[in-house]
C-alpha positions in Angstrom: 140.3 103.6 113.6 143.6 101.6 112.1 145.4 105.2 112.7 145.1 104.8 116.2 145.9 101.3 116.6 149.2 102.1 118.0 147.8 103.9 120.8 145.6 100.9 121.2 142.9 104.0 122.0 140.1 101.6 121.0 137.7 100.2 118.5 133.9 99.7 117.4 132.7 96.5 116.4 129.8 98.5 114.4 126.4 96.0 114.6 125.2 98.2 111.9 126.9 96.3 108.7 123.6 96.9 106.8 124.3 100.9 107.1 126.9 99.9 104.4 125.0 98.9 101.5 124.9 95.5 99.9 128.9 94.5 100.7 128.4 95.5 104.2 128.2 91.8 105.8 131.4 91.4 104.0 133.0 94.7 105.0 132.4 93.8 108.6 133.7 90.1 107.4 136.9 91.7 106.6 137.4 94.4 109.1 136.6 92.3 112.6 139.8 90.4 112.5 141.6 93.5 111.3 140.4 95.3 114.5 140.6 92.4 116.6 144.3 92.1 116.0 144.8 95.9 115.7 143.6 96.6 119.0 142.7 93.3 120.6 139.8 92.4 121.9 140.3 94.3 125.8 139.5 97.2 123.3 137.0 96.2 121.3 133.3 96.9 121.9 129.9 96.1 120.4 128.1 99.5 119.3 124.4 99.6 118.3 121.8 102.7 117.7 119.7 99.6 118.6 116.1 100.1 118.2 116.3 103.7 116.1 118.3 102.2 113.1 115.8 103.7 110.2 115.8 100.1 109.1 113.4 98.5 111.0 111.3 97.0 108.1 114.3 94.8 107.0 116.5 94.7 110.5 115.9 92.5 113.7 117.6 92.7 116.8 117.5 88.4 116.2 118.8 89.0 112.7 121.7 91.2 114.3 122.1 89.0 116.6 122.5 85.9 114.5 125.2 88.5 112.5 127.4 88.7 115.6 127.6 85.5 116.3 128.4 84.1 113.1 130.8 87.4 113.2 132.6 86.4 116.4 132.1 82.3 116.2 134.2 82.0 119.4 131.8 82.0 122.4 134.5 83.7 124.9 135.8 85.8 122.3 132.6 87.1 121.2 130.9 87.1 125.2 134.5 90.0 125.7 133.6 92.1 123.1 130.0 92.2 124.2 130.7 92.8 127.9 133.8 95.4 127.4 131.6 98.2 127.8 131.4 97.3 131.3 135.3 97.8 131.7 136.0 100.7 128.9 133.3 102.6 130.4 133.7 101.7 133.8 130.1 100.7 134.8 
């Protein structure tokens, strides 16, 4: 996604860090404020395969939840990158 940054095409806030093994927490960690400043956040969104994630034994959508929101601490920042689907996708 960082290729396209100057094109500001877009990025994926992925609510998936488990998918990436043990570090992932601390991929996502990393990588948010990368993409946030790469792209800013009119062209971030939050993407989920929300409930059909093969992990649903260890997953929650709370625990997710709790992730994001510890991800994004800043209310308005994080309540943007949850509603920019709306404006991305126009509906």
């Amino acid at each position: 996604m960082a290729d396209c940054a100057g094109s500001r095409a877009g990025g994926r806030v992925d609510s998936a860090p488990y998918r990436n093994g043990a570090a992932g927490e601390d991929f996502a960690k990393t990588a948010y404020p990368l993409l946030r400043n790469a792209y800013g956040l009119d062209r971030l969104l939050w993407g989920s395969d929300w409930p059909h994630t093969q992990f649903e034994k260890a997953q929650s959508y709370a625990k997710n939840r709790r992730f994001i929101d510890g991800l994004i601490v800043d209310q308005s920042e994080r309540a943007q990158v949850l509603a920019s689907p709306r404006s991305l996708c126009r509906f």
